[in-house]
N, C-alpha and C positions, 0 to 999 in steps of 0.2 A: 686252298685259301681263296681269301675273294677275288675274283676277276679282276676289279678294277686294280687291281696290281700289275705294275710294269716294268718288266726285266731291263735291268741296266746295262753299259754297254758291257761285249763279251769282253773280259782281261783274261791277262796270262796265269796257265795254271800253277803254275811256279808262286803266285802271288797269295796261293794257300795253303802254304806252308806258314805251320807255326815260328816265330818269332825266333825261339832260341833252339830249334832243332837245326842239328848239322847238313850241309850241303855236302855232297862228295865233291874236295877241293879242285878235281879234273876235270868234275863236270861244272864248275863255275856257275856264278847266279844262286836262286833258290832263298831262301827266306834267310838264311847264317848270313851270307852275303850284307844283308839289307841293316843288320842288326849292327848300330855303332855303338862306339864305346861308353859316350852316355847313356843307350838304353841298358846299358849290363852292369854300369856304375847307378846310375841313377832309378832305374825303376820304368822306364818310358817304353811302350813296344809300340814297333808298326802301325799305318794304318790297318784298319782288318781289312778284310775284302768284304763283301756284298754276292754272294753267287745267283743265279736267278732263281726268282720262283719255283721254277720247274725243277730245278735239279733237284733241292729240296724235298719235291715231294717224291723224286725217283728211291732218294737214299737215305731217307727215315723210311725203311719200308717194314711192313706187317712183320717179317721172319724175323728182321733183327727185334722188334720190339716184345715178340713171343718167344724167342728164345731168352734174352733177357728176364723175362717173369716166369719161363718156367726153371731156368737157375737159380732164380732168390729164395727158396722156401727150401731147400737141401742146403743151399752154401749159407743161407742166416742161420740156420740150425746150426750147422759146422761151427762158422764163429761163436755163435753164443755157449756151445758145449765148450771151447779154448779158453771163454772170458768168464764164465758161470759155475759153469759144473767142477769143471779143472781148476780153473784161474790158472792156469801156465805159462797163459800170455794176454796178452790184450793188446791187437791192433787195433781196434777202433780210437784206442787215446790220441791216436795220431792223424795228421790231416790225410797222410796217403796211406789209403789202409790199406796193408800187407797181401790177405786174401784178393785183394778185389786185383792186384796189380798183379800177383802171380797168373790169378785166373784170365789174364788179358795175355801174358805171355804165353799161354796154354792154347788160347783159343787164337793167337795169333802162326803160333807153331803147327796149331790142326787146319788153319788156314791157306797155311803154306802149301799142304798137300794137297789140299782141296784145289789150290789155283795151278798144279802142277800137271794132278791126275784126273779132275773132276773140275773144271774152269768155272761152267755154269755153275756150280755149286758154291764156288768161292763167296766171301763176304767182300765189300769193299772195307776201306779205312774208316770213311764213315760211320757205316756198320758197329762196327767193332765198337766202335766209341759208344756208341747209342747202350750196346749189351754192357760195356763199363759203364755209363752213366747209370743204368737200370739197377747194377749192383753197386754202386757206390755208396748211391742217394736211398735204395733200399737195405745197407747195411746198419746203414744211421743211425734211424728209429727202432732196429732191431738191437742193439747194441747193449751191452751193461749198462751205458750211459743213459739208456733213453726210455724205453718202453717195457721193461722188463722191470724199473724201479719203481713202475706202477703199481704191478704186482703184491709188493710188497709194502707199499703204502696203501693199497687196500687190504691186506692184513696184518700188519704188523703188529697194529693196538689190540686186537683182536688175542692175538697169539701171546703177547707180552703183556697180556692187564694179569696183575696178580695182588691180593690182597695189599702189597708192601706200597705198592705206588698208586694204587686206588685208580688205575685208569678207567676202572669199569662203570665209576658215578662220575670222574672229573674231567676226561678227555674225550671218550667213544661218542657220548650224547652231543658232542657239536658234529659229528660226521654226520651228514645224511644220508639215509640206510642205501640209496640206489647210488652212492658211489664208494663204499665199501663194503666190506663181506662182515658179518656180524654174530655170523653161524660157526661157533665157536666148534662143534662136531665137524664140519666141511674145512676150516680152517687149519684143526691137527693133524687132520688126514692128510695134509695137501703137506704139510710141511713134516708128516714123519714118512711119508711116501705110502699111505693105503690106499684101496680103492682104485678108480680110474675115472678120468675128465669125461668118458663116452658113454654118458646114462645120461637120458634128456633132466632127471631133475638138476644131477651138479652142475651139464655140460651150461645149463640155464642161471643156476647161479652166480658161475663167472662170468656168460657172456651180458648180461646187465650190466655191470660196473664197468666191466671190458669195453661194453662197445659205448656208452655216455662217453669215457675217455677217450675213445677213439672219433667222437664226434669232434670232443673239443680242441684235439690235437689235428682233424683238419682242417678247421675252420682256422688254426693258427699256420700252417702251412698253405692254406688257401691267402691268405693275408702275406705272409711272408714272398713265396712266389712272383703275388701278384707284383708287387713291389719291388723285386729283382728285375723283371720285366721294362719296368721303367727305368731302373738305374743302370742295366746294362748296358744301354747305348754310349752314357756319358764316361763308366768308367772304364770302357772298351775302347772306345772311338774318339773320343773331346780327349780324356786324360789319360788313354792307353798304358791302362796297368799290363805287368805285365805277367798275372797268374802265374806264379814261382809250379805251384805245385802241379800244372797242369803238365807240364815241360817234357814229364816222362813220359807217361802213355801216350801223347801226343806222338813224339817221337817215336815210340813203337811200335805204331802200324805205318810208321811212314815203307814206302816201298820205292824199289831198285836201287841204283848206284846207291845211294844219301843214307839207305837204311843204315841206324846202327849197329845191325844184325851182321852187318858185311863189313865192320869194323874193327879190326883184330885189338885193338886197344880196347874197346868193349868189352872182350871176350878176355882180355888181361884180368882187370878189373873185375869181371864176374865172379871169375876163378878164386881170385884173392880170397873178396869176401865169402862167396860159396866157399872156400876150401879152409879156412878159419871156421867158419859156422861145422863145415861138416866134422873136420875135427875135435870143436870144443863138443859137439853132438854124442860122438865116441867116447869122448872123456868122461861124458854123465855118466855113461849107461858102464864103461869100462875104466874103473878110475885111474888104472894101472898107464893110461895112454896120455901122454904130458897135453894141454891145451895152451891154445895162444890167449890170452885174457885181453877183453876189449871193453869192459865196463868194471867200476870201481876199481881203478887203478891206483888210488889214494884221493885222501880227504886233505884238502888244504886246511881245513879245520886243527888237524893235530898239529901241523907245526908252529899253533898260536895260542897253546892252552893258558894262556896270562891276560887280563882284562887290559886293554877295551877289546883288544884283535880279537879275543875267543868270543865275540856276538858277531864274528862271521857264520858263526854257524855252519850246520852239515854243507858241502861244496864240496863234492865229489869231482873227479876226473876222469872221465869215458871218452874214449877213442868209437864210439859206433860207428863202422862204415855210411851204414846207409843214411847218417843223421852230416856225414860230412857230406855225402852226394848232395841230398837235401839244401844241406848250409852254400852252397856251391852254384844252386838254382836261385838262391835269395839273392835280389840286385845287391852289389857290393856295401852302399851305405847302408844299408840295414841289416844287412850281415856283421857290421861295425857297430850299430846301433843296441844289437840285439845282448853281445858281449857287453856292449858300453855300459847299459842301463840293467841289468842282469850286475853289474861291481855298482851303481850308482844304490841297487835295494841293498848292498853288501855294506857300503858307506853307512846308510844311515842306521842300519844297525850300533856298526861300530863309533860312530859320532854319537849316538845314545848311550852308550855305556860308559863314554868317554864323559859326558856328564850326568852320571847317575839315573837315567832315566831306565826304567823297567822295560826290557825289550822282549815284543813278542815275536816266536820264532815262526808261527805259520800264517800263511792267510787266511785260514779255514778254520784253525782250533783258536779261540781265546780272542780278547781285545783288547787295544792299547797299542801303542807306540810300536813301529811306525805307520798306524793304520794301514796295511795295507788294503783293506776291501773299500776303503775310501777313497785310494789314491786310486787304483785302478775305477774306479765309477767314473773320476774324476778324468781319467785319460778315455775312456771309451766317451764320455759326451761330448770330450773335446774335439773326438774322431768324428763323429758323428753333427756336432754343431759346421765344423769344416767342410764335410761332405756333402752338409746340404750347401752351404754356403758357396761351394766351385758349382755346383748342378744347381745354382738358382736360376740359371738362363735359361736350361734342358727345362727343369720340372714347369715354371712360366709356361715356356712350348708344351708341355704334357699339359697342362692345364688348359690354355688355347684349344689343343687339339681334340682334347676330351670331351668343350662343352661347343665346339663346335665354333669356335670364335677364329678371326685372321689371322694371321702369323705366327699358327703355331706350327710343330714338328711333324716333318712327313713319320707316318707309324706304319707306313706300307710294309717297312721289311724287316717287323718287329714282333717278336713272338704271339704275342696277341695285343689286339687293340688299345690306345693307351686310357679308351674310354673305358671298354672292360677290364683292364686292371684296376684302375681306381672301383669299380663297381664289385670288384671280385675281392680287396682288397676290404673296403667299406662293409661288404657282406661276412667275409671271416671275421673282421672284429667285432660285428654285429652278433656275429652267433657266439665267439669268445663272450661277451659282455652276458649273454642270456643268459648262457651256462652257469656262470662265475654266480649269476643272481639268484639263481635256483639252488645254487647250493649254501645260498647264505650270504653269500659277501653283500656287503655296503654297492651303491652303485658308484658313489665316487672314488673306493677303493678298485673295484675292480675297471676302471674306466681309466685309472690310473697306471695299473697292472698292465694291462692288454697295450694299450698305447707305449710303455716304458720299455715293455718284452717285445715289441715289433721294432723300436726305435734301436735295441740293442742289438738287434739280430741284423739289422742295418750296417752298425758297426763293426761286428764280428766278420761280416760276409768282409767289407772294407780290410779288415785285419788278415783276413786268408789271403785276399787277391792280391791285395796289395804287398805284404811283409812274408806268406806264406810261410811260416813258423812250422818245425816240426810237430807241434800241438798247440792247438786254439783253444790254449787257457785263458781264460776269464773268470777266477772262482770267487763265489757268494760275492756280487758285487752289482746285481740285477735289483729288482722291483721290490722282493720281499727287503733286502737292505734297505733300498731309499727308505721304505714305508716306516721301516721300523728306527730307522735316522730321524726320519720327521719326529714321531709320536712314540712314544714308550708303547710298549707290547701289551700291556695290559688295558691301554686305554681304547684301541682296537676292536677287543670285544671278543669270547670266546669264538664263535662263529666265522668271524675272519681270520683267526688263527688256525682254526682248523680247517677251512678252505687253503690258506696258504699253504700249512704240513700240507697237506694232499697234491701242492704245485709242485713241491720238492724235486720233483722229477725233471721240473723247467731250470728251477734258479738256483737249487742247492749248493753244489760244490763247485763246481768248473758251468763251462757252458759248449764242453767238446763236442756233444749231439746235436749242437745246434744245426740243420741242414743248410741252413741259409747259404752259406758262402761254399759248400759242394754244388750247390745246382746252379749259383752263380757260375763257377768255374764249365757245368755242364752246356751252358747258354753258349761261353764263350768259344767251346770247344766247337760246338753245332756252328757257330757265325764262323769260324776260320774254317772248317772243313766242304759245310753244304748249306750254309744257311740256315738264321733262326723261323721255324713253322707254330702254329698250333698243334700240330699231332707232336711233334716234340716237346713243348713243351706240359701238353696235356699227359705225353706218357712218363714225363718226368714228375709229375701230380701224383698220379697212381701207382707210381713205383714207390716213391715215401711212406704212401697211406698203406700198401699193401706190405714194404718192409715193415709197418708199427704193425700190424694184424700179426705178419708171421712169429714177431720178436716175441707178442705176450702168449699167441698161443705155443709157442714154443718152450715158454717157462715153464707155461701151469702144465702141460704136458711131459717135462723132463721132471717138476717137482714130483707129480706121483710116479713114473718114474724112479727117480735116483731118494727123493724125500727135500724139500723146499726149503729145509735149514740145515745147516750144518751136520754133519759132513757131504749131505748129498750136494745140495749147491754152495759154493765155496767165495763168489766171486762178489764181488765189491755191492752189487743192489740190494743185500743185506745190510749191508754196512750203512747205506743210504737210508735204508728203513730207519736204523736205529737213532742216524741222527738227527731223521726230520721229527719224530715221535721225544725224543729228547731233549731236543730243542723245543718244543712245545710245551714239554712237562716244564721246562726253565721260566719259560715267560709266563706259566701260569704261578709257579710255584713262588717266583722271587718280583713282590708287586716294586720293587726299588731299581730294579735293572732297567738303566738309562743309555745312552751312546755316550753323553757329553760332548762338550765345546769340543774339544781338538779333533773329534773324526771328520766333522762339516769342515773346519779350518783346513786340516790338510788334505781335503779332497777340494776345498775350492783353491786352494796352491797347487794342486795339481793338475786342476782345472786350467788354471790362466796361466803356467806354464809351458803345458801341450799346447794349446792354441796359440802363445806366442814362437813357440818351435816351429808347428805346422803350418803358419804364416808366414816367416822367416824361410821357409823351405822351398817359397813361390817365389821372394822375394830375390833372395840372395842363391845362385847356381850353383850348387856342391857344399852347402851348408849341411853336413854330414846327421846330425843327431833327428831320428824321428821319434817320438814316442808313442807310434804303434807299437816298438819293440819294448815299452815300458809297460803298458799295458800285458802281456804274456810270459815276464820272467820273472816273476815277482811268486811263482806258487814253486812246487816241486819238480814241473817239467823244465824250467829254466837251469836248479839245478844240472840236471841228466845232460841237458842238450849245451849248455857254455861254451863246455870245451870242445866238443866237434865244430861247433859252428866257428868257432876260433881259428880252428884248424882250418877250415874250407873258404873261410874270410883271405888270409894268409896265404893259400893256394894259389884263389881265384886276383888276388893283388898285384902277386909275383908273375901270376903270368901276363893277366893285361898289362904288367909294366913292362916288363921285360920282351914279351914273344906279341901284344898288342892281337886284334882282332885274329889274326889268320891261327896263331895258340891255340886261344880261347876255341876256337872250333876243331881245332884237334883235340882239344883235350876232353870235352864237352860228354864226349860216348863215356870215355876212362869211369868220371864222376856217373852217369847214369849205370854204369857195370856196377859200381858200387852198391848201390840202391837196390836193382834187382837183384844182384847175386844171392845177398844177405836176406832178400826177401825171400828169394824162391827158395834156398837150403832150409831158411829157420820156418816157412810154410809146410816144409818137408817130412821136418821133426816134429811138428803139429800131426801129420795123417800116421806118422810111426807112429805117436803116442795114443792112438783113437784105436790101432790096429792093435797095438800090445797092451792097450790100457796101464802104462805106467808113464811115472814122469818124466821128461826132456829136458834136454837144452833147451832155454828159449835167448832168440838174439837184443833183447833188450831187459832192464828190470831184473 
């Protein structure tokens, strides 16, 4: 990094230790120590530390960051074969994905031997973190969620235009031919499995569509980054979030006494859930073997089958181990929050039925009462109007510092310059905007877009770090909504509708691939271990761009393969096809299809709501209710996760009342055993079912 950089004074190494990992109580001190009962109620962690320059550049070093990328293009294939081909699981839905934490525990255990039998050889903690960050932040983009739904939006229309729906004169002519496939012979092949991707003419006419997309996706990751980079100071340091989700792997390369490896309550806990997982595992495959049942326990739905209660709708009961570990790392009031407002979506169902009002049951199919794709817009800009609003004094300083003016922010020991983030920031929306304009759009729609999709992904990153939820749902409640809340769909214009179907991939259902808040959480993990550099975060650049590369050639390569449609690939980015080309056929087909008054109405009540909550939350000390946790229970992951989170709310209560900080750090492994055990068994039954090609137990769904 630059010279003029200058190492602060030396501190104790003890003081980089993550927030909420455990100290060994005999070795006294250590970061658990530090950690009081309002940061575990409230949300608040530590100062971070600051380590010098130099170390930094000791332990981002070359081997961790090439071992890292040469595991992402085998293990994105892996998950994508579990989420695609099979669909028998899907960890990507979730903020801690499963693969990527086993493979931390694997590499921490071939570590061990290495620092036993071979020392030189060993990795440090550091290290380790870096090859997790490589494969986190590159499972992302490779994921069902993300770059793989590309695929199939550039041929969907293609493969489904048939005389009945006339897509072949009314929807294809607004795509522009260089970002979808149109070769209707190249298209059946790929999806009844003939042929193969490695003849220069096909391999040529996927990578055209292929890589335009992979331009525009980093030009949006180029912008997103840069802009983490700024806000990481303030919500690290000024307002000391306290990354729920980072707490475990954190923890798991910690080393000696403290480790949770050398835990025997750990190792309880592992047992449990591993020994459940491997059980019900048996029972798949051997049905004669009784299992312990830890999801869909009952539906509180049936014991209300009489109006108004029966608009509680589906509201299952699951016990998931690892979603109570999970609910266990959430600060206590948003653990409270989460349950709270997850019964407040349950409410208004049932207070709409209760006077006659037509209740719809999802947030994705259908509209009407109680909007929910409205109310959630309505709590993410209220997150987001906040978050600038506490960081107006930072961003000032970032501005200062940027243009070269007095009193702004020292940026010496911040991932990269706070001038080059803005400049790198202003550049990806730049190239977003080009894209958008060459494929058709309006420029003040996609000026619109690009601004509204970085402003969300602001929010989201906010919603991981802060609430760390077992899934960062946000569904259909992005750019293409406002636009189509503003103006009816028709007045738009074909061309902007068919630039939009083609985002699908960005805004459509959820916004769980969103990377923003994994590489946020990546920043914070590098500032508490060794320090934020440029080569980190550049290798965290390249790790995203090169998980979206591996994700789509890994579709179009398993489509011919296995066959691109059903049965070969099974997994949800079909599904995504169908709706975003469906939804397209609607807005063209029905010119009267409006939002109406009450969806603005109750997204702007749920607007000035949240902001009075989140205000209220600075104002008034242990004012309990956030509605970040409104914002993510409101789709189908809220059902799933309720009741765990309930369960771990209730855990973590009784003991900070009861047993108070010295507890809480004993119990602290028990909960992390959870989490992996459950991971590593049901990762387990994943490589059985690759090896025997049939189907498993999987630990969730």
């Amino acid at each position: 990094m630059s010279s003029s950089r200058s190492d602060p004074p030396p501190r104790d190494p003890r003081d980089d230790l993550p927030a909420a990992v455990p100290s060994d109580p005999k070795a006294g001190g250590g970061a658990a120590s530090r950690v009081t009962q309002e940061q575990l109620v409230h949300g608040r962690a530590p100062e971070p530390p600051h380590p010098p320059s130099w170390q930094s550049a000791r332990v981002i070093t070359w081997r961790s960051i090439l071992l890292g990328f040469l595991l992402l293009p085998p293990f994105d294939y892996w998950v994508l074969d579990m989420e695609v081909r099979t669909s028998s699981v899907e960890p990507t839905d979730l903020t801690l994905v499963a693969p990527v934490v086993v493979a931390l525990f694997l590499l921490v255990g071939i570590n061990g031997l290495f620092r036993r039998w071979l020392p030189r050889w060993a990795f440090s903690p550091a290290e380790l973190l870096v090859v997790y960050s490589i494969l986190m932040l590159g499972v992302g983009l490779s994921s069902m969620n993300a770059m793989p739904i590309v695929i199939y939006l550039m041929t969907y229309g293609r493969r489904w235009a048939t005389p009945e729906n006339a897509w072949e004169g009314r929807i294809l002519p607004h795509f522009p031919d260089w970002l979808v496939i149109k070769d209707e012979k190249l298209v059946r092949d790929w999806y009844l499995g003939y042929g193969t991707l490695y003849t220069p003419e096909t391999f040529l006419a996927w990578a055209k569509p292929a890589g335009f997309w992979l331009l525009f996706v980093s030009c949006l990751v180029l912008s997103a980054y840069c802009i983490n980079a700024i806000f990481i100071r303030q919500w690290s340091r000024a307002e000391r979030l306290t990354f729920p989700v980072l707490q475990l792997p954190m923890a798991m390369v910690e080393e000696g006494r403290g480790s949770i490896f050398r835990q025997r309550i750990f190792w309880l806990a592992f047992g449990l859930a591993g020994g459940i997982n491997l059980l019900n595992g048996f029972s798949a495959l051997y049905p004669g073997i009784p299992r312990i049942q830890t999801a869909f326990l009952g539906n509180l739905h049936e014991a209300f089958p009489n109006p108004p209660m029966n608009a509680l709708g589906w509201t299952p009961i699951n016990v998931y181990p690892f979603v109570i570990g999970l609910g266990f790392l959430m600060p206590l009031d948003l653990s409270f929050s989460y349950v709270f407002f997850y019964w407040v979506w349950k409410a208004e169902r049932v207070i709409g039925r209760a006077y006659g009002v037509d209740v719809n049951f999802s947030a994705l199919i259908g509209t009407g009462y109680p909007h929910y794709r409205h109310q959630m817009m309505g709590v993410w800009i209220a997150i987001l109007v906040m978050t600038i609003y506490n960081a107006r004094s930072h961003l000032a300083g970032v501005w200062r510092t940027a243009t070269g003016q007095p009193g702004g922010v020292d940026d010496s020991m911040e991932p990269i310059r706070y001038r080059w983030a803005l400049i790198g920031a202003a550049t990806g929306l730049a190239g977003m905007l080009t894209f958008l304009l060459a494929a058709g759009m309006a420029f003040m729609l996609a000026f619109a877009y690009v601004s509204i999709l970085l402003a969300m992904y602001v929010a989201i990153a906010r919603i991981r770090c802060e609430l760390g939820p077992p899934a960062q749902d946000l569904p259909a409640s992005g750019p293409d909504v406002i636009a189509t809340t503003a103006y009816t769909p028709q007045t738009l214009g074909s061309r902007n509708l068919a630039t939009l179907t083609s985002l699908f991939f960005l805004n459509g259902e959820h916004y769980r691939s969103a990377p923003s808040g994994a590489h946020m959480e990546t920043l914070k993990m590098a500032e508490t271990h060794h320090g934020l550099s440029a080569r980190h975060w550049l290798a965290m650049f390249f790790a995203t761009i090169f998980g979206a590369i591996v994700g789509m050639w890994a579709l179009v390569h398993a489509g011919y393969e296995f066959g691109g449609g059903p049965p070969g690939m099974r997994g949800a980015p079909h599904w995504y096809g169908w709706q975003a080309y469906t939804r397209m056929d609607n807005w063209l087909s029905n010119p009267t299809q409006a939002t109406g008054p009450a969806a603005p109405i109750f997204g702007a009540i749920s607007f000035t709501a949240s902001i009075i909550m989140l205000r209220l939350r600075t104002l008034i000390f242990g004012f309990p209710f956030n509605p970040i946790a409104y914002a993510v229970t409101g789709y189908w992951t809220g059902d799933h996760f309720w009741f765990p989170v309930f369960i771990a709310y209730l855990c973590k209560l009784m003991i900070l009342r009861y047993g108070g900080l010295k507890m809480y750090r004993s119990a602290l492994p028990f909960f992390f055993g959870l989490i992996l055990g459950e991971f590593t068994i049901g990762m387990g039954w994943q490589v059985v079912a690759l090896i025997l090609k049939t189907s498993v137990y999987t630990y969730w769904r």
